[in-house]
C-alpha positions, 0 to 999 in steps of 0.5 A, a space after each residue: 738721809 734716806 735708807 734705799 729699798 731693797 729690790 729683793 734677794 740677791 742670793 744666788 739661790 734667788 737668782 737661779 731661781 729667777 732664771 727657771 722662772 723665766 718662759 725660756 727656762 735656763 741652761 747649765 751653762 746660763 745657771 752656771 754664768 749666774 752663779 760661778 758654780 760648776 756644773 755638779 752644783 748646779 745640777 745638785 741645786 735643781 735636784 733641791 728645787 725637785 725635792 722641794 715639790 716643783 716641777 721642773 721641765 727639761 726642754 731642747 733648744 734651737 741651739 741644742 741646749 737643754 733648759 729647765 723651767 719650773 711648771 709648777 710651784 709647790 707652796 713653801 717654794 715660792 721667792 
């Protein structure tokens, strides 16, 4: 019997920040759909992503939405 790999973290930290890393970004809304959390946590979680040392960018979508993105990466934030 063979013990299977693990693909990675599968915390919701983890995947949030999945999500910021992407080009597009993520939205509360998205943020929230990932996790369950409501909006406050998920606010609070990218204020601990700030204090960490990463920039994060806030842009507008076609839609209106406002997404988030990690621009830059401090060293002890890195998944």
């Amino acid at each position: 019997m063979t013990i299977p790999k693990k693909s990675g973290a599968k915390t919701k930290s983890a995947t949030v920040n999945r999500l910021l890393r992407r080009d597009k970004g993520a939205t509360l809304i998205e943020i929230g759909a990932a996790t369950a959390w409501q909006p406050h946590s998920c606010r609070a979680f990218l204020t601990g992503v700030r204090k960490s040392g990463a920039t994060l960018a806030k842009e507008a979508r076609q839609d209106g939405g406002i997404a988030y993105r990690v621009t830059a990466v401090a060293q002890s934030w890195q998944v």
